[in-house]
LUMMIDREN-275882 format. One record per residue: residue number from 1; z, x, y of N, C-alpha, C in turn. Coordinates in steps of 0.05 Angstrom, whole numbers. Layout:
N
[NUM,[Z,X,Y],[Z,X,Y],[Z,X,Y]]
...
This chain:
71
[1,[-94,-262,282],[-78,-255,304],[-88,-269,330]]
[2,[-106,-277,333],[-118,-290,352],[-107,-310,360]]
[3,[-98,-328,339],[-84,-353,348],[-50,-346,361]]
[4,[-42,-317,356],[-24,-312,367],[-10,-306,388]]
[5,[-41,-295,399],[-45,-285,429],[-64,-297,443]]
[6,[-64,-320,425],[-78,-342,447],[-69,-352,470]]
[7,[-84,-341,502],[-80,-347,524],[-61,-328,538]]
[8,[-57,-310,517],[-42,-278,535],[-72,-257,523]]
[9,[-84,-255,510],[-115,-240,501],[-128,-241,486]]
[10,[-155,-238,483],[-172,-240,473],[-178,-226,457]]
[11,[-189,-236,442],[-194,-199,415],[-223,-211,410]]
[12,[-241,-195,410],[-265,-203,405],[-276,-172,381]]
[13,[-289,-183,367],[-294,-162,342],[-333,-163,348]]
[14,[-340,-129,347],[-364,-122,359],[-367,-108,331]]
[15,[-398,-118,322],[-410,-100,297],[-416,-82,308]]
[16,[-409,-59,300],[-417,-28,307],[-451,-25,297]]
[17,[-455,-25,280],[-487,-24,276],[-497,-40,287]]
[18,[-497,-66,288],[-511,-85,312],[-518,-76,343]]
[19,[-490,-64,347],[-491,-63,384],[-492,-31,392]]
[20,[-504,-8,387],[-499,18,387],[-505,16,414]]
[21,[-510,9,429],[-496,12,452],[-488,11,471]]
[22,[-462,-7,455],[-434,-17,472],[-424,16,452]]
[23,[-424,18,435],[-411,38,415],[-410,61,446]]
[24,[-434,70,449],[-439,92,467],[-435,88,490]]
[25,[-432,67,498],[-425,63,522],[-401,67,529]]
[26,[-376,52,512],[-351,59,514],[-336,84,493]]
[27,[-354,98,490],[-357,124,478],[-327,120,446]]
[28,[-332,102,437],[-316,100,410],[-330,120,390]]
[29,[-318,132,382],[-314,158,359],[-293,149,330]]
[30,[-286,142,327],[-264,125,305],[-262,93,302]]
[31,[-274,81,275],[-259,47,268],[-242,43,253]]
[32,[-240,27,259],[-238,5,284],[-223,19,305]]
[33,[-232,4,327],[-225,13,349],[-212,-6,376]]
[34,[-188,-2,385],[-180,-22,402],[-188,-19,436]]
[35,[-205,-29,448],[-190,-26,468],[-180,-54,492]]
[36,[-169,-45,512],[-169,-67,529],[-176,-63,551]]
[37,[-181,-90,562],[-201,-96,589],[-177,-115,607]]
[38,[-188,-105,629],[-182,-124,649],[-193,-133,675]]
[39,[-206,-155,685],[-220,-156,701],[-252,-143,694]]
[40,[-264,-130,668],[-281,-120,662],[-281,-85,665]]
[41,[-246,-86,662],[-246,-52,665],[-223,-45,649]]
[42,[-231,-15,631],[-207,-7,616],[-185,-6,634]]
[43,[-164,-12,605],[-140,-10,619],[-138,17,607]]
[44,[-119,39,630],[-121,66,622],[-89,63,602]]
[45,[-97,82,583],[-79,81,563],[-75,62,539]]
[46,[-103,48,538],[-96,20,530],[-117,27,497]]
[47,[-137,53,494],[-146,63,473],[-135,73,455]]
[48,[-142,52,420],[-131,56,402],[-147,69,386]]
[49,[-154,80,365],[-172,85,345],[-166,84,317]]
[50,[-173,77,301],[-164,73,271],[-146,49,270]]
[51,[-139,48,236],[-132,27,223],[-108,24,226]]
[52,[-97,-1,243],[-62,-4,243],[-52,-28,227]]
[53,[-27,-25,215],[-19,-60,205],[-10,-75,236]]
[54,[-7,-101,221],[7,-115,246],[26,-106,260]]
[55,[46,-103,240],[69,-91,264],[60,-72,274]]
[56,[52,-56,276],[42,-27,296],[24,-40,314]]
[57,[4,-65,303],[-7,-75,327],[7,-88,347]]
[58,[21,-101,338],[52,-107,357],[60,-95,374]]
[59,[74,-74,363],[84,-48,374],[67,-35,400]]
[60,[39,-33,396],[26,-26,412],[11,-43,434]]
[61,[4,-70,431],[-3,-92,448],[17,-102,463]]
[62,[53,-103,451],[62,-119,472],[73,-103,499]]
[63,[73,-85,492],[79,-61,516],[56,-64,539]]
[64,[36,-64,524],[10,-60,548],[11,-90,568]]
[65,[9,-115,549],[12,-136,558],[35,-146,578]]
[66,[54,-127,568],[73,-129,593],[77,-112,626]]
[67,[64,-95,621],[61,-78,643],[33,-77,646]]
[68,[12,-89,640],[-19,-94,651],[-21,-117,651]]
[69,[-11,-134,645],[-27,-172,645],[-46,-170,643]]
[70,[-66,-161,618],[-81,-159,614],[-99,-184,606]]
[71,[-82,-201,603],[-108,-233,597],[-114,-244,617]]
């Protein structure tokens, strides 16, 4: 999906055991977990938790993307 939303966002994938804490920092409780940034700050409303297919990822990114410009 990356190449899809290339140059409207970034998706960057963080090992949870590696980084405990970024985990605790942005207080994730459920994985995978989405969220979005902008400018280096959540976007409010923009936290997902658990496993979606594409289309639901769809469903739920192009809304944000359009009313946050989030890239």
């Amino acid at each position: 999906m990356k190449q899809e939303y290339e140059g409207r966002l970034k998706i960057v994938k963080i090992d949870h055991d590696a980084n405990p804490q970024i985990i605790e920092k942005y207080k994730v409780y459920g994985l995978p977990a989405l969220i979005l940034f902008k400018n280096g700050q959540e976007v409010p409303g923009s936290r997902r938790e658990g496993a979606i297919n594409k289309a639901k990822f769809k469903d739920y990114i192009e809304p944000l993307l359009e009313t946050s410009n989030v890239a």
